[in-house]
C-alpha positions in Angstrom: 88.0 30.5 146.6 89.7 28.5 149.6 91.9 29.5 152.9 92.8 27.9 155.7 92.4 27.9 158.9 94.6 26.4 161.5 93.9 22.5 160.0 90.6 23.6 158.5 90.1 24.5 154.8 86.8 26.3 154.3 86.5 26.9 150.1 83.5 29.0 148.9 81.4 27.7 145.5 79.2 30.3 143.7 76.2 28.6 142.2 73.2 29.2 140.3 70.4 27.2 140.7 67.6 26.3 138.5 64.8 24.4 140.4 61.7 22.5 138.9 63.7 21.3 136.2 63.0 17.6 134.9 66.1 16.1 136.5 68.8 16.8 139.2 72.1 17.8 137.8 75.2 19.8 137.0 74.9 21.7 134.0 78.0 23.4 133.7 78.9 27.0 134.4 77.6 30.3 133.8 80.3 32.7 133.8 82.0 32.1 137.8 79.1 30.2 139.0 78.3 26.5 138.6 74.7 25.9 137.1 72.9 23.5 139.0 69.3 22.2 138.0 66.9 20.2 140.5 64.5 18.4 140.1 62.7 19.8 143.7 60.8 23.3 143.8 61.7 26.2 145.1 59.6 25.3 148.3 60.2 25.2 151.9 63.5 24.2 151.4 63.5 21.8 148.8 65.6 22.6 146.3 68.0 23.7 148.5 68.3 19.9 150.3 68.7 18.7 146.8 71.6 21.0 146.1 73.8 20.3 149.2 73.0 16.4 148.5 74.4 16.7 144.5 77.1 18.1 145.8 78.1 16.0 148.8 78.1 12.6 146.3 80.0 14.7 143.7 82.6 15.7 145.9 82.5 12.4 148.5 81.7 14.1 151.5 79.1 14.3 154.4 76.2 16.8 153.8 77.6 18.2 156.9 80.6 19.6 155.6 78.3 21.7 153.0 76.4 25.2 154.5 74.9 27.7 152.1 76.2 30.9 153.3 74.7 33.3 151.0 71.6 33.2 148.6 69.1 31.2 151.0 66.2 32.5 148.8 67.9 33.1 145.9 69.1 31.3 143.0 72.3 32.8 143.3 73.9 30.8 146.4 77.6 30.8 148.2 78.2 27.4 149.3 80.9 26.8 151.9 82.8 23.1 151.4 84.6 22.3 154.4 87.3 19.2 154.3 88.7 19.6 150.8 91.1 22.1 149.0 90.7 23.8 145.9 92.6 21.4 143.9 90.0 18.6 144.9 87.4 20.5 144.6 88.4 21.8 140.7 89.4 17.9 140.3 85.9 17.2 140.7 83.9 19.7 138.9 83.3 20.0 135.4 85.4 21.8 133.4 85.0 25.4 132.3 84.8 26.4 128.8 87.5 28.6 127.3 
């Protein structure tokens, strides 16, 4: 999920996202990816705005440090989180079932 870089750790987060829903959040995971809902359409961008800002407040960082690099278009995305390492990262998300 993470490697680094010189001083840079770049981590990659598979989600699945489910736009249009009533409200904006994380719903837990399905199977390796995170299920996020939105609350934005799958418009001109929209839903994928909404996306990079959950996850910039959940994990404390600038939207900057968040790129989708995979899955512009799709509900299946790759997002890249620049700044923090795994551990944080697993610190902060909800856990997975067993």
């Amino acid at each position: 999920m993470c490697r680094v870089r010189a001083d840079l750790v770049q981590c990659h987060l598979e989600i699945k996202v489910i736009p249009g829903s009533s409200r904006t959040e994380i719903a837990g995971w399905l199977g390796d990816a995170l299920k996020i809902k939105v609350a934005a359409p799958p418009e001109k961008g929209k839903a994928n705005q909404a996306v990079i800002k959950l996850l910039a407040t959940l994990f404390g960082i600038n939207e900057a440090a968040l790129t989708i690099v995979n899955g512009g278009t799709s509900q299946r995305k790759v997002i890249e989180i620049k700044g923090l390492t795994q551990q944080q990262i697993e610190k902060l998300l909800p856990l997975r079932d067993a």
